[in-house]
C-alpha positions as CSV (number, residue, x, y, z in Angstrom):
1,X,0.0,0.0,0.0
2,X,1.8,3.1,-1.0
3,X,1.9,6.0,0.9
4,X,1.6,9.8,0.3
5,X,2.2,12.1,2.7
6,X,0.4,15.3,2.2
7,X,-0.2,18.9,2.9
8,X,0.8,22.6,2.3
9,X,4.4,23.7,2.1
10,X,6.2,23.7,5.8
11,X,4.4,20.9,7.1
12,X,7.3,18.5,7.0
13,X,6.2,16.6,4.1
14,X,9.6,15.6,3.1
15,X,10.9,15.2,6.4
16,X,7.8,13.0,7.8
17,X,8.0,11.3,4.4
18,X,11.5,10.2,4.5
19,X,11.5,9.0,8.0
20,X,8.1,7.0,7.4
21,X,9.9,5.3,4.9
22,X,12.6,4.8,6.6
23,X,10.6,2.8,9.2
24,X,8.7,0.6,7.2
25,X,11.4,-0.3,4.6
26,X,10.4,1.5,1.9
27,X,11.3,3.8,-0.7
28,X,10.9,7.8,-0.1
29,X,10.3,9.8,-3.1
30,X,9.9,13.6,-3.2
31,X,7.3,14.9,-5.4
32,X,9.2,17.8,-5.6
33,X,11.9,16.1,-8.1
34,X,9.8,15.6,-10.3
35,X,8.8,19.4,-10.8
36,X,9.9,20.4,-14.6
37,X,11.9,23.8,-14.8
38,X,9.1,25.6,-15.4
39,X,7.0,24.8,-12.1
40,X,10.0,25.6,-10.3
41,X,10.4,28.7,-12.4
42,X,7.0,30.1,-11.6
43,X,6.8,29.2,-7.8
44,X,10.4,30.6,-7.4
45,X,8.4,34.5,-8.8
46,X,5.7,33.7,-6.1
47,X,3.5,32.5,-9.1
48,X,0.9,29.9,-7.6
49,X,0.5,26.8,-9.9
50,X,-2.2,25.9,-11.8
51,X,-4.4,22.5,-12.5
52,X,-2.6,22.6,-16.3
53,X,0.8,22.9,-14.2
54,X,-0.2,20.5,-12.0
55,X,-1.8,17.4,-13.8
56,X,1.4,16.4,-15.7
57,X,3.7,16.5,-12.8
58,X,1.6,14.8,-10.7
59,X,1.6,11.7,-13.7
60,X,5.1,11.7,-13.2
61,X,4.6,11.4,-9.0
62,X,2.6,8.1,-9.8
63,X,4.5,6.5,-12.4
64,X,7.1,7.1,-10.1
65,X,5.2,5.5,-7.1
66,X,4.2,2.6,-9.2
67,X,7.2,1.7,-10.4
68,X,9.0,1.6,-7.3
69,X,6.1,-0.6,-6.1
70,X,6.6,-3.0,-8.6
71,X,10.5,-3.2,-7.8
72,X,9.2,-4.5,-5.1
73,X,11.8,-1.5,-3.1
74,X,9.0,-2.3,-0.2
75,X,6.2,0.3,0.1
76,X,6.6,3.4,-1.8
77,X,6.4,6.7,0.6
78,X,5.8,10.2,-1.4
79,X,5.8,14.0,0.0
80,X,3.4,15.1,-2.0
81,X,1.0,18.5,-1.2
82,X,-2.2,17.0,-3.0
83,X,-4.0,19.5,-2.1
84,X,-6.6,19.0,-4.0
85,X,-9.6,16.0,-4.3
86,X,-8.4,15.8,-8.2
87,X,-5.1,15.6,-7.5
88,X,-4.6,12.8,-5.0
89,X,-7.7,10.7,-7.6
90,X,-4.9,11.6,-10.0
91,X,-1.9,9.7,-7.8
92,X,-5.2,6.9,-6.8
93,X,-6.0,6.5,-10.5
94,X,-2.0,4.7,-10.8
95,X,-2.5,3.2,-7.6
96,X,-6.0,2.3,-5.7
97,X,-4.8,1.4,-2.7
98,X,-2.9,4.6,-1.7
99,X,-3.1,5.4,1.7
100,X,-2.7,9.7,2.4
101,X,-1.1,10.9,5.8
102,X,-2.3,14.9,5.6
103,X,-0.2,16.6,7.6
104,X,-2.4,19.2,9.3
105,X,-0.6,22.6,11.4
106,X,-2.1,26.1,11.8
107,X,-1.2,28.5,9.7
108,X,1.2,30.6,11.9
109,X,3.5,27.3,12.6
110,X,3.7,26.9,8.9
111,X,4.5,30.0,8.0
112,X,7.2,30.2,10.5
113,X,8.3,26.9,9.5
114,X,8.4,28.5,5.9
115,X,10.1,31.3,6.9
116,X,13.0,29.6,8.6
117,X,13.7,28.0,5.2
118,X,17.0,29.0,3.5
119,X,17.2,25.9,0.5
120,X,13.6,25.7,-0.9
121,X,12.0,27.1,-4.1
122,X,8.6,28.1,-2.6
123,X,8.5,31.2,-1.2
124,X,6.2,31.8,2.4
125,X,4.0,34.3,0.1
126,X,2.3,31.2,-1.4
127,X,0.8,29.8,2.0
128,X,-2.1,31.4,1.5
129,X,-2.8,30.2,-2.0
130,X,-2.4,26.8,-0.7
131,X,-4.3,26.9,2.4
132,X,-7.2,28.3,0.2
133,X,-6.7,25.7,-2.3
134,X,-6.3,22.5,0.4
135,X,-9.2,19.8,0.5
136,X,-9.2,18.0,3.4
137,X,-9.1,14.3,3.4
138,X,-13.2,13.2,2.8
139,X,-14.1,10.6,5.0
140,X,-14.4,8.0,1.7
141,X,-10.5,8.8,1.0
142,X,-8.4,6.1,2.6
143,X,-6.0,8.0,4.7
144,X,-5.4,9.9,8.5
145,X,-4.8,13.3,9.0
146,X,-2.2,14.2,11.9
147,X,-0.9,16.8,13.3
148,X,2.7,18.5,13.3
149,X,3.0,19.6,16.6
150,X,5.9,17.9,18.4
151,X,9.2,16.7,17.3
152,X,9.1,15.0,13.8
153,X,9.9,11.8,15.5
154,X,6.4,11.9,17.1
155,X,4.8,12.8,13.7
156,X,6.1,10.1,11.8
157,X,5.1,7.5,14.6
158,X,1.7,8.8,14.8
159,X,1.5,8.4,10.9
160,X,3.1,5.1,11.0
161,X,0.2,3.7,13.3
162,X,-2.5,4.9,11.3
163,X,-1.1,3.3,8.2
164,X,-0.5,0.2,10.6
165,X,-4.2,0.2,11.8
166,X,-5.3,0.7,7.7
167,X,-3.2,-2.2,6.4
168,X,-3.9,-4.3,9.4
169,X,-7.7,-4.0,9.0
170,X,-7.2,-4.7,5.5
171,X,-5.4,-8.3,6.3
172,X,-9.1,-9.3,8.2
């Protein structure tokens, strides 16, 4: 069951991502690398992207998770924002069984988070944009939302045993 680990920019998507793959064996992407020069381009000017932007990268996020899955380099774990309903169908139409950790803060811890950034493209100007644009998780999505207060230690454990809990129930 692959795993996307979602929300707006300084959430800790990356870092919760990375260490939740670390401690289930898996493989961490960042969707992030799969950004062409142009995303970058415009969210580097404080330009928010747009579903035509969007769509095409987020093909190359799942043919990315897939593949990984069926290396077999254990369970695929993605930072991802999928802010959006469309967006995450988009990664679930590659993948059914995707399971999406929304990482969930309020806005002033993101924004300081943001702020204390020195080697990112997105600028703190585009929090707003994305907090506008976020859908949270609908209660027919397959996924948890937890929070990022505490030490990243305690977010990825808390998202590890709600993934846990989901892929256990789905061994009954």
């Amino acid at each position: 069951m692959p795993i996307v680990v979602m929300g707006v920019s300084g959430s800790g998507k990356s870092t919760i991502a990375a260490g939740l793959a670390a401690q289930v064996g898996g493989t961490f992407l960042d969707a992030d690398d799969f950004h062409p020069p142009a995303n970058v381009a415009k969210m580097r000017a404080g330009i928010p992207l747009t579903d035509e932007d969007r769509m095409p990268w987020l093909a190359l996020v799942a043919d990315a998770m897939v593949a990984a899955e069926q290396r077999r380099d254990g369970t695929a774990v993605v930072a991802c924002s999928a802010l959006r309903r469309a967006y995450r169908d988009a990664l679930r139409s590659a993948a059914d069984d995707v399971f999406f950790v929304q990482l969930d803060g309020t806005p002033e811890l993101l924004a300081a988070r943001i702020g204390a950034r020195t080697d990112h493209f997105m600028p703190a100007s585009l929090l707003q944009s994305q907090l506008s644009l976020l859908e949270p998780l609908g209660a027919d999505e397959r996924g948890a939302v937890v929070s990022i207060e505490g030490s990243a230690e305690a977010v990825v454990t808390a998202a590890f045993e709600r993934w846990a809990d989901a892929a256990d129930s789905d061994r009954l």
